[in-house]
VMD Tcl script that draws the C-alpha trace (Angstrom):
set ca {
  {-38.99 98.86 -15.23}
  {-35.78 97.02 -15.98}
  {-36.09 94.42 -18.61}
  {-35.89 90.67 -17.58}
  {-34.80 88.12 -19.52}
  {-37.52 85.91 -21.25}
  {-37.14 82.39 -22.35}
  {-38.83 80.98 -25.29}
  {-39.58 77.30 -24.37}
  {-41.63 74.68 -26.13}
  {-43.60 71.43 -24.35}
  {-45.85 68.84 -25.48}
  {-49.69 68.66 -25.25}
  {-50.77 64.98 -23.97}
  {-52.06 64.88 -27.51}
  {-48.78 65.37 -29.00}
  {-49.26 69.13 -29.98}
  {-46.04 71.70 -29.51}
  {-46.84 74.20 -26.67}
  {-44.55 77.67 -27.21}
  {-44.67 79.44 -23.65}
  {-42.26 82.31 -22.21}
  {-40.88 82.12 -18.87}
  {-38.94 84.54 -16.54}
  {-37.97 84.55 -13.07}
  {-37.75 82.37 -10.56}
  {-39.73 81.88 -7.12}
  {-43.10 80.62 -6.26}
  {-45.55 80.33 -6.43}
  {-44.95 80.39 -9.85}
  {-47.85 82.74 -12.12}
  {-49.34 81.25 -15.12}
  {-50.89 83.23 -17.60}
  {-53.29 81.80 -19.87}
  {-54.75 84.61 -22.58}
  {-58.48 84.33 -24.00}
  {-59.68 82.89 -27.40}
  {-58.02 84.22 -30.59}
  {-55.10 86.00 -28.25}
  {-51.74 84.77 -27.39}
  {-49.56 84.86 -24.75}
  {-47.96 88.17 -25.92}
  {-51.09 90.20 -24.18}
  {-48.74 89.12 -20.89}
  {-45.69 90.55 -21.67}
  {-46.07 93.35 -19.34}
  {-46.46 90.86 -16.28}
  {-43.57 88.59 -17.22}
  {-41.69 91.34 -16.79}
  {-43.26 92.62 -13.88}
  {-43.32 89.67 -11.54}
  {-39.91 87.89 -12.99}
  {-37.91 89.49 -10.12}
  {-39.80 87.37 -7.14}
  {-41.56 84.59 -9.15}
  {-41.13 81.89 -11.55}
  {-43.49 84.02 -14.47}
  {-45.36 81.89 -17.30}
  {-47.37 83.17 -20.20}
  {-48.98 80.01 -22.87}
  {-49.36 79.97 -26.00}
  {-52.23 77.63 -26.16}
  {-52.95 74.78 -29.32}
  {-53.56 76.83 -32.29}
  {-52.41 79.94 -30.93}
  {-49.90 82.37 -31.38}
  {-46.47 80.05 -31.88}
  {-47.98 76.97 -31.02}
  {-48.89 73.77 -33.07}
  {-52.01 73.37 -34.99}
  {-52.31 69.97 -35.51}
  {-55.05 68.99 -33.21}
  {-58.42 66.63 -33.42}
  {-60.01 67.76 -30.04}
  {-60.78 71.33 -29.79}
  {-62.56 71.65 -26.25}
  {-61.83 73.46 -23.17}
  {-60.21 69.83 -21.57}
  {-58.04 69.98 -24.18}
  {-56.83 73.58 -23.83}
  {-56.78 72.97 -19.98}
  {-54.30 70.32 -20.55}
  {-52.16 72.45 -22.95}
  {-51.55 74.70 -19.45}
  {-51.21 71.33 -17.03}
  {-48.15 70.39 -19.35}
  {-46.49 73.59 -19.59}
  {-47.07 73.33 -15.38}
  {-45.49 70.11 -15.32}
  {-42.71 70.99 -17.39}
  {-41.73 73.84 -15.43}
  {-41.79 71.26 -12.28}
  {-43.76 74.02 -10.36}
  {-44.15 72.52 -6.89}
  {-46.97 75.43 -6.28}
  {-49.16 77.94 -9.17}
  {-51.30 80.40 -9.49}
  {-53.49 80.47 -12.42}
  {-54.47 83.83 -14.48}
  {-57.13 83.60 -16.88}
  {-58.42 85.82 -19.24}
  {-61.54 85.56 -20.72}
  {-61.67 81.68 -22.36}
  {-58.56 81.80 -20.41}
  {-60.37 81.43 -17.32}
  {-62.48 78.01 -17.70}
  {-59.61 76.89 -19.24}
  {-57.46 77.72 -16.14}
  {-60.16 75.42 -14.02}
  {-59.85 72.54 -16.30}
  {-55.93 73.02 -15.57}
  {-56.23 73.11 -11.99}
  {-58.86 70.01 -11.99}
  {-55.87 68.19 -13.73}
  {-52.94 69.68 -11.01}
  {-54.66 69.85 -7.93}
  {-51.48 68.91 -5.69}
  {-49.65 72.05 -7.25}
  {-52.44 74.65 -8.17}
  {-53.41 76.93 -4.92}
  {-55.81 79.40 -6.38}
  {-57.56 80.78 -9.97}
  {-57.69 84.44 -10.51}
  {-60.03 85.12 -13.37}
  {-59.31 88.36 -15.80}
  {-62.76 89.61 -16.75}
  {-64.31 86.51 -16.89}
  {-66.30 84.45 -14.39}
  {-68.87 87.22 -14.19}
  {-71.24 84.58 -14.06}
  {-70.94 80.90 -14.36}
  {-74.48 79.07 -14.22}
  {-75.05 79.13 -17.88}
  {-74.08 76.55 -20.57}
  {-72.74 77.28 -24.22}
  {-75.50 76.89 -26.73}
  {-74.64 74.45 -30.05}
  {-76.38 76.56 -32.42}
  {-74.73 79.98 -30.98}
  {-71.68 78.01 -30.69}
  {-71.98 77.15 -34.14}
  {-73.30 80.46 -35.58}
  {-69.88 81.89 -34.23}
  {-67.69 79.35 -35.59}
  {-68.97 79.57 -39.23}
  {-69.30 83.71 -38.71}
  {-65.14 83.60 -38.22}
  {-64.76 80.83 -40.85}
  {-66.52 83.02 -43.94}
  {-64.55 86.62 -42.34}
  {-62.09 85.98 -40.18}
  {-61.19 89.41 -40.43}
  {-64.08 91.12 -40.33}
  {-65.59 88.63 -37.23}
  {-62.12 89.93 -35.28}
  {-62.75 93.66 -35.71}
  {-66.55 93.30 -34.47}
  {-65.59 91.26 -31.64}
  {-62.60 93.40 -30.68}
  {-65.36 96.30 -30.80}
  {-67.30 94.83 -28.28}
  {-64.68 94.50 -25.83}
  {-63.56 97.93 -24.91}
  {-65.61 101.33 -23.69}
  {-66.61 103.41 -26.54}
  {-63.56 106.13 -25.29}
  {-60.58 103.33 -25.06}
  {-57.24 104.24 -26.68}
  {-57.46 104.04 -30.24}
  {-53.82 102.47 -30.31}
  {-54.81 99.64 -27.41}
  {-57.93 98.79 -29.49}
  {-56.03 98.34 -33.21}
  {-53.03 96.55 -31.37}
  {-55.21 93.97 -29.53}
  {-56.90 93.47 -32.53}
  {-53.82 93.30 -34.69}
  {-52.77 90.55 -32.37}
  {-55.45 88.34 -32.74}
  {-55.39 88.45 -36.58}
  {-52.13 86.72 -36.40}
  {-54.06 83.62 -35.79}
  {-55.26 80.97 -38.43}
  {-58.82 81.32 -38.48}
  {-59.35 77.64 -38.73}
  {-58.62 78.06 -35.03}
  {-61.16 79.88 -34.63}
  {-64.08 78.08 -36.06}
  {-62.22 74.80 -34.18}
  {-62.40 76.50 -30.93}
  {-66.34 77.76 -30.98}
  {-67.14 74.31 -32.11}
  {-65.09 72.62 -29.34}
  {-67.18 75.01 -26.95}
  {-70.57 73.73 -27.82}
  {-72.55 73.11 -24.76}
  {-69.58 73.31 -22.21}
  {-71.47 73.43 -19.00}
  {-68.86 75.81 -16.83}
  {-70.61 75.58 -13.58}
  {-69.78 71.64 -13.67}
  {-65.82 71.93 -13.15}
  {-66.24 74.91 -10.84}
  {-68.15 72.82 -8.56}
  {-64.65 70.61 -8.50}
  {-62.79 73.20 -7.39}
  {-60.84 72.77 -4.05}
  {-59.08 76.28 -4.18}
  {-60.23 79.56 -4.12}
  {-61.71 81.32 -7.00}
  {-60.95 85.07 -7.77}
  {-61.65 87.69 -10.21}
  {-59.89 91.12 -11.97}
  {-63.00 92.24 -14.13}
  {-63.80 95.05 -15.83}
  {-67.59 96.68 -15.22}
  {-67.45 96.67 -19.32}
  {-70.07 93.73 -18.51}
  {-71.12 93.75 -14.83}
  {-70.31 90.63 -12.65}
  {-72.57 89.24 -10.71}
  {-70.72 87.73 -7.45}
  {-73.21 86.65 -5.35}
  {-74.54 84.04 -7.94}
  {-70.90 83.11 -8.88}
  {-70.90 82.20 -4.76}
  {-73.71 80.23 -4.96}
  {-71.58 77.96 -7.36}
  {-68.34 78.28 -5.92}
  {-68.64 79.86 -2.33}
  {-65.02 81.23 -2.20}
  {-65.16 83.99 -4.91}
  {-64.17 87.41 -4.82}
  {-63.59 90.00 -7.29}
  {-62.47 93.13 -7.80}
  {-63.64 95.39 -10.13}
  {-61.85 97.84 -12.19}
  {-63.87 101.36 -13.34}
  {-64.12 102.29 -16.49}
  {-62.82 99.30 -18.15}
  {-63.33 96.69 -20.61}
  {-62.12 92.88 -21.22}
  {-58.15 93.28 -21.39}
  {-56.72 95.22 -18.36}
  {-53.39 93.77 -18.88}
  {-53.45 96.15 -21.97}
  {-55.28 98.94 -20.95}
  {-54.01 100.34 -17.64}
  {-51.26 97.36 -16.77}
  {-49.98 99.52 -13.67}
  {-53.00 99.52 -11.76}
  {-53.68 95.39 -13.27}
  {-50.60 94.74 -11.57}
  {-51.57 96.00 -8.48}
  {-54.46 93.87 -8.34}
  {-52.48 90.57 -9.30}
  {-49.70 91.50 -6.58}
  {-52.96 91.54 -4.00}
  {-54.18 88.10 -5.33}
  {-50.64 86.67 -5.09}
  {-50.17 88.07 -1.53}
  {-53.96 86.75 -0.40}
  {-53.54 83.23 -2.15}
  {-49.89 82.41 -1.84}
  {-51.20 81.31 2.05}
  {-53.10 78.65 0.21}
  {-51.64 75.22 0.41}
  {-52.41 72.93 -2.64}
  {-54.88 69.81 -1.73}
  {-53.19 66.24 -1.77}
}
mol new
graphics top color blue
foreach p $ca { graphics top sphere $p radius 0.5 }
foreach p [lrange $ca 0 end-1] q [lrange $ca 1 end] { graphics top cylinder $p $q radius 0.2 }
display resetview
């Protein structure tokens, strides 16, 4: 793969927050990549460099992650949703496709809800394995104050979770050395924004199609996702846990090339 030229580019949040975000390429509909809680948008490099040659190729850093600014009151989902809508505007996309990972993928809804003239289509990255289910306070806040005390410690038991017992050794301890860039006052800001988000409720405002590129790490359970949103698909990838991107990015690429090809026929509503 020849390497593309990536621009480091900086926007701001509605709430005044810097927003760091690479970009490559040009054509569209432009590709948005949004990574999951405690990540950063270097878990996309592969795909900026990928896609650059026949679309406009984004990757976010969103509030309190990776390169981008800190300084933030509201923590929730909206919030992060509208970190991606400015970076969207800013790039004057006139049409975008949204990939999600993980947190990455309600927060990719809440983006859409807020450009629904330019986004044609959601493409969730093992997430969205089921969506009627709300965030529980008390879990929500068990988490939060589990990362405050040991940051550290709370990454490397999560990170554990989120791979098949046999993954790479080197995949696992870079992912995880990743995420412990981040200040873990993000962390404990981010579980606590989360607390009761209903994620059905914004689906149901969708007016593109919903996708998925899971893993069977947790098993995804499509036809109640349909019963929510009725146009859902996903594809499932064997033997694999929560960051494709990482794991086998080859065969991940594949599958986003097929989602670009079946939703780039989408026209955005108006």
């Amino acid at each position: 793969m020849n390497s593309v030229r990536i621009e480091r580019k900086t926007c701001s949040a509605p709430d005044g927050v810097e927003i760091v975000y690479s970009a490559s390429g040009e054509g569209e509909p432009g590709l948005v990549f949004i990574h999951g809680g405690l990540a950063d948008r270097s878990f996309w490099d592969n795909q900026l460099q990928a896609f650059a040659s026949r679309h406009r190729v984004i990757a976010v850093d969103l509030a309190g992650h990776g390169e981008s600014g800190t300084d933030r009151k509201a923590w929730g989902l909206t919030e992060f949703g509208a970190d991606v809508a400015a970076v969207v505007k800013a790039e004057g996309l006139n049409r975008a496709i949204l990939f999600g990972n993980s947190l990455g993928g309600p927060v990719a809804v809440e983006a859409a809800l807020i450009t629904p003239d330019i986004t044609i289509g959601i493409v969730g990255v093992d997430t969205f394995q089921r969506i009627d289910y709300s965030l529980p306070p008390e879990e929500m806040r068990l988490r939060a104050e589990s990362f405050r005390m040991d940051y550290a410690g709370s990454i490397r038991a999560m990170v554990k979770m989120l791979f098949h017992h046999d993954a790479d050794p080197a995949v696992v301890a870079d992912a995880e050395r990743r995420m412990l860039r981040n200040p873990p006052e993000t962390a404990y800001a981010m579980f606590m924004g989360m607390c009761g988000y209903d994620l059905a409720a914004p689906i149901r405002r969708l007016t593109v199609p919903l996708r998925s590129i899971n893993g069977d790490l947790y098993p995804t359970e499509v036809e109640s996702v349909r019963r929510i949103k009725a146009d859902f698909d996903a594809v499932i990838m064997t033997h694999m846990g929560h960051y494709p991107m990482l794991e086998r990015p080859d065969e991940f690429n594949r599958h986003v090339a097929s989602a670009v090809k079946e939703l780039a026929g989408v026209r955005p509503a108006v």
